[in-house]
N, C-alpha and C positions, 0 to 999 in steps of 0.2 A: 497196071503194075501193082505185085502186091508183096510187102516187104517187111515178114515176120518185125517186131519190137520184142518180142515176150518167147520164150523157150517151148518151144514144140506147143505156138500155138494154132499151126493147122494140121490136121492129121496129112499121112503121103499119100491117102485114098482122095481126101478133099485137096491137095497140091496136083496131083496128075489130072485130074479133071479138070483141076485151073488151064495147066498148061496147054492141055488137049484142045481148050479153045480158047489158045492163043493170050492167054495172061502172063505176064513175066514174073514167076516167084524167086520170092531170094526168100532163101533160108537162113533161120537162126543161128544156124552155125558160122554163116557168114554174115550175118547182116550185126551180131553182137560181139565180132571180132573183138571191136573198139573199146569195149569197158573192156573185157578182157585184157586188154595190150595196158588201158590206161591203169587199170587197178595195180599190174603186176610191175608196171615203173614204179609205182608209189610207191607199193613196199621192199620193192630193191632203194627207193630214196631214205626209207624209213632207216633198213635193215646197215645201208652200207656209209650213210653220214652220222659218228657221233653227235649223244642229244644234244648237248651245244649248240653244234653243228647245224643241226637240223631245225631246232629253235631259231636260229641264228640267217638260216636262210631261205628256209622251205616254210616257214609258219608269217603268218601277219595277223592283226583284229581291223578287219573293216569295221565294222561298227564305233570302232573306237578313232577312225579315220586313219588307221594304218595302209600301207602304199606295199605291195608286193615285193621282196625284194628282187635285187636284179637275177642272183641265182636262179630263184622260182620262176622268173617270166622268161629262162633261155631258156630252163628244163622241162616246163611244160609246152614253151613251144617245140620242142624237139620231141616230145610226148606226140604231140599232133602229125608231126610228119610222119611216125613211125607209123605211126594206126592210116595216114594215108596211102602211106608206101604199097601197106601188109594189103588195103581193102584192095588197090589196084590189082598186087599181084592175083588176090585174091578174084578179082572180077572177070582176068587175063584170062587165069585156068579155065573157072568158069566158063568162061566164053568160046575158049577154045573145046573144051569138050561136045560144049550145047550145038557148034559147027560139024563136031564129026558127028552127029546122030544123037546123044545122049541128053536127055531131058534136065533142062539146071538144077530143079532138085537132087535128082540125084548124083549128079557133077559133085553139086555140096556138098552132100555125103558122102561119097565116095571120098573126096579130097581131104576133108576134116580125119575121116579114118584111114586111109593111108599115112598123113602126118601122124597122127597118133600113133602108127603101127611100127615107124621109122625112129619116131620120138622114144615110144619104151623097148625098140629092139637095142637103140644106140646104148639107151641109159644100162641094160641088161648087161652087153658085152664091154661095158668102156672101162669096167676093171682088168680085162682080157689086153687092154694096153699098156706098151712101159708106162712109165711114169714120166717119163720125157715126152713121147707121143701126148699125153692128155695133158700133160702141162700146154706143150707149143699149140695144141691143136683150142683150148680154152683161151689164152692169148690170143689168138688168131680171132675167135670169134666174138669177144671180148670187143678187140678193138673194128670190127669191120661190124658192128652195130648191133650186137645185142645189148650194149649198154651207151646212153648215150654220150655224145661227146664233153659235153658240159660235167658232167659227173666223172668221165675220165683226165681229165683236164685237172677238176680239183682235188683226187684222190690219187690219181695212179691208177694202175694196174696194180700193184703189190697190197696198197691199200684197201680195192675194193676185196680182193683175195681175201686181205686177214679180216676183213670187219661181216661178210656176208659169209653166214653159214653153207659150207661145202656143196650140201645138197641142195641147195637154194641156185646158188653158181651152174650145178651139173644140171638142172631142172630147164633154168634158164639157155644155158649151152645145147643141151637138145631140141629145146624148142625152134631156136632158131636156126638150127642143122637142118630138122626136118622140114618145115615151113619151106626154106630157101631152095633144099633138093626137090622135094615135091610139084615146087612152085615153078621151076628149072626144066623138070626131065620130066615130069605128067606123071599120069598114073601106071604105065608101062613101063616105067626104064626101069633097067635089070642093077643086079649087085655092082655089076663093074663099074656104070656110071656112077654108082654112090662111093666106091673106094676110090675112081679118077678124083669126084669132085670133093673128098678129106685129103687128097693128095695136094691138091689145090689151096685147099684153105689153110693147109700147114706149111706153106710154102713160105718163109722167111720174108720180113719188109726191113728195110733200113729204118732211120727216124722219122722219116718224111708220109712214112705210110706208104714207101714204091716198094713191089716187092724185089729183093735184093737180086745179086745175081746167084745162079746155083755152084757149088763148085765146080770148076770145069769148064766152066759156061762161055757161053762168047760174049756174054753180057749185053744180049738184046732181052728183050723184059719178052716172059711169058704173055698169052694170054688173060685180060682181065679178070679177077674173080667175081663171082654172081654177085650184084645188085643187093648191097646194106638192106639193112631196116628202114630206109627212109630215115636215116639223122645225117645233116648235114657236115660233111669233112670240116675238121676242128679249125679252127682260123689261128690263122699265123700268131696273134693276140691273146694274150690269158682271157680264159672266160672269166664274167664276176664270181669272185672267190675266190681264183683256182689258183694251186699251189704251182710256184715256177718251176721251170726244167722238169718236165717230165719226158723222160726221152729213154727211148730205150735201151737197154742194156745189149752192145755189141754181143758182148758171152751167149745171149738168147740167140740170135738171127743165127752164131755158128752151131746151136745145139739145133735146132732146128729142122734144117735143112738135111742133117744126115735122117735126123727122126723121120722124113716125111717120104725119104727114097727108099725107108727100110719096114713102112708101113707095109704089109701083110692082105694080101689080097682075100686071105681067108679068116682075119680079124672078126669082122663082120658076117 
């Protein structure tokens, strides 16, 4: 087995020859997920906790015999899940491709540029939405795990909003669209799985994180929505730091709900 560290350090002439006799390669695009994921928490931690804040609970000096505080050792443990969640999903595709016939290198590639291609088509058209629509639909992905739960716990929703710059939020919000559809429906599924599964993820939750009933409904619960980032559901108990009563606003589930029956199959 042979498992790039370092960014395009075998050529795809020297990887198919691996394969050909029988060597398992993973690619840099997969195998350096993990800084990626862990850098881009950091400076959503940086970006989204005032310096106070941030001083106060993301910084220590070991050398000076300082002890981590409790914020930092939820948030990075939840750092860690996320990057193990993404490498699973990541190894799932993977492996499912490398079964129908396709060599894992190129699985890798293929995967990495179809997310990419889902990532800047969404970012392209997601002005093309009301404003209601990319509000509920940021929310939606917001709390089902592009951000972890410890940080939504002590900020809110609202807060992470006003403190992290727009495009920073919509960066983040794509990424983890594409990833999840990708990761979901492979590399053949067509537009309509991708406007079912935004239908999905705009779909309204109560407080509790269940999604609500729709109007009309008979009020048996939809099917689940695809599988978080890997951060584990927020515990009934304030994380350390976190600011109490964060609950969401009734007014959001009922804007919601009509937002997500009136999305546009041709949006996308």
């Amino acid at each position: 087995m042979v498992v790039e560290g370092a960014n395009l350090f075998l050529s795809d002439l020297a990887c198919a020859v691996l394969e050909r006799a029988g060597v398992h390669v993973f690619k840099d695009a997969s195998t350096n997920k993990g800084g990626v994921n862990g850098s881009s928490l950091e400076v959503l931690a940086a970006l989204a906790l005032p310096p106070e804040d941030h001083e106060a609970l993301m910084a220590y000096d070991p050398d000076a015999g300082g002890e981590p505080p409790e914020f930092r050792q939820a948030y990075v443990k939840q750092m860690f899940d996320t990057i193990v969640d993404n490498s699973r999903k990541d190894f799932r595709a993977i492996w499912t491709c490398n079964q129908n016939g396709m060599p894992k290198v190129e699985a890798s590639r293929r995967l990495s540029m179809q997310i990419n291609r889902v990532k800047d088509s969404f970012e392209y058209h997601h002005e093309s939405m009301s404003e209601t629509e990319r509000n509920c639909l940021t929310r939606s992905v917001l709390r089902k795990g592009a951000v972890p739960p410890v940080m939504l716990e002590r900020l809110g929703l609202e807060g992470i909003l006003r403190n992290v710059p727009a495009n920073y939020v919509l960066s983040m919000v794509s990424a983890w669209i594409a990833s999840r559809y990708v990761y979901r429906f492979g590399l053949d599924a067509s537009e309509v799985s991708f406007f079912l599964f935004l239908r999905e993820l705009m779909r309204p939750e109560d407080s509790e994180g269940r999604e609500a009933e729709r109007p009309g409904g008979s009020g048996e619960q939809d099917d689940a929505a695809p599988a978080n980032a890997g951060a584990p559901a927020a515990a009934a108990a304030p994380a350390p730091g976190a600011s109490p009563g964060q609950k969401r606003p009734a007014r959001e589930a009922a804007e919601c709900a009509p937002a997500a029956a009136r999305l546009r199959l041709g949006t996308f």
